[in-house]
C-alpha positions as CSV (number, residue, x, y, z in Angstrom):
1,X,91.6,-33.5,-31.8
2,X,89.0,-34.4,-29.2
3,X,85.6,-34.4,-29.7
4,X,84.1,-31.2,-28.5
5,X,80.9,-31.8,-26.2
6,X,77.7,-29.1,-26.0
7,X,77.5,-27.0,-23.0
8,X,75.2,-25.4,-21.2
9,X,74.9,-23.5,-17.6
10,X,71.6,-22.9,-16.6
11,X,70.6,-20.7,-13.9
12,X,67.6,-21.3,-11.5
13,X,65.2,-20.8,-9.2
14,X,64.0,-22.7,-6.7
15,X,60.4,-22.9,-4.8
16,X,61.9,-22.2,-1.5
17,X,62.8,-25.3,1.3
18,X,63.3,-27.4,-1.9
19,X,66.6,-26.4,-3.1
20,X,68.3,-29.9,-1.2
21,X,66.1,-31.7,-3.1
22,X,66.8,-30.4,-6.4
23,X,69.9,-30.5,-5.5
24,X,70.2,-34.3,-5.1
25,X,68.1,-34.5,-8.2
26,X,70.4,-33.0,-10.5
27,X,73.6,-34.9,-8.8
28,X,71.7,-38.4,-10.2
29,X,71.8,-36.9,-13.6
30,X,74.7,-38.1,-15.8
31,X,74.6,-34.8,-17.8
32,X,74.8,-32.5,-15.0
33,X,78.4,-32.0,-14.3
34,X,78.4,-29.5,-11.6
35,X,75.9,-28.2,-9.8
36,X,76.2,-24.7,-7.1
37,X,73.8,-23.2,-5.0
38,X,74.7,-19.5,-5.3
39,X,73.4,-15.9,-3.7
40,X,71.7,-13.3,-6.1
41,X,68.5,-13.7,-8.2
42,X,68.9,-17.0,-8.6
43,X,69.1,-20.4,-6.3
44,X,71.6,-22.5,-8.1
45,X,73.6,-22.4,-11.3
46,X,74.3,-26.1,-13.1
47,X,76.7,-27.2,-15.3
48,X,75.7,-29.5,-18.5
49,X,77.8,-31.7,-20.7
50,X,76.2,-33.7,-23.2
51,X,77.9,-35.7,-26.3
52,X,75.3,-33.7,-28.7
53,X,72.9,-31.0,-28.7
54,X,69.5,-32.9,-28.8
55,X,71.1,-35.0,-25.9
56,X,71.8,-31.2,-24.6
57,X,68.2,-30.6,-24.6
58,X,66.6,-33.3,-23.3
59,X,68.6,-32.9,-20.0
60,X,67.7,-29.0,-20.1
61,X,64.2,-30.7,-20.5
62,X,64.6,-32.6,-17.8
63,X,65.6,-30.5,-15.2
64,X,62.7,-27.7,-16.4
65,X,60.6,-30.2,-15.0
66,X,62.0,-30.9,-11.7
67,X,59.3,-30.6,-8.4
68,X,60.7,-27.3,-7.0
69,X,62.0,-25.5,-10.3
70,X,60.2,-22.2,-10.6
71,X,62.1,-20.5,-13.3
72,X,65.5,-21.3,-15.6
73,X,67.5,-19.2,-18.1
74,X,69.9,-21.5,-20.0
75,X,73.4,-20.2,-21.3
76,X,74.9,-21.6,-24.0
77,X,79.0,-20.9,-24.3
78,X,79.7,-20.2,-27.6
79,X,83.9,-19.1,-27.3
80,X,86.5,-19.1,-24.8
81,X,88.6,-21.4,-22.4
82,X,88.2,-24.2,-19.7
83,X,91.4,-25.2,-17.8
84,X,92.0,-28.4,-16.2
């Protein structure tokens, strides 16, 4: 059985004109798997894998402190499926 990783998606907004920015911010982070800009309250949503939860939260830190991040809600899957 494979080690399961913690997950998080965290949803955000962006101070407007910086959302390229964060964007190449969050692509050099190793924990940040996937990152989309979407339409609807918020800017982007990202994608977190880390191999533990304090690991977790330091990269949920991290990106809280980003130059352009206004505001974040973090999700934190607790059951269901990923496919390959």
């Amino acid at each position: 059985m494979a080690q399961q990783t913690a997950k998080a998606f965290v949803l955000v907004n962006i101070e407007i004109g910086l959302e390229r920015d964060v964007i190449k911010s969050l692509e050099a982070m190793p924990e940040v798997k996937e990152a989309f800009r979407i339409y609807g309250v918020y800017d982007v949503i990202i994608k977190i894998e880390s191999e533990d939860i304090d690991s977790l939260n330091r990269a949920i830190s991290s990106i809280r402190k980003l130059r352009g991040i206004n505001n974040t809600m973090t999700l934190l899957p607790m059951e269901g499926f990923e496919k390959q």
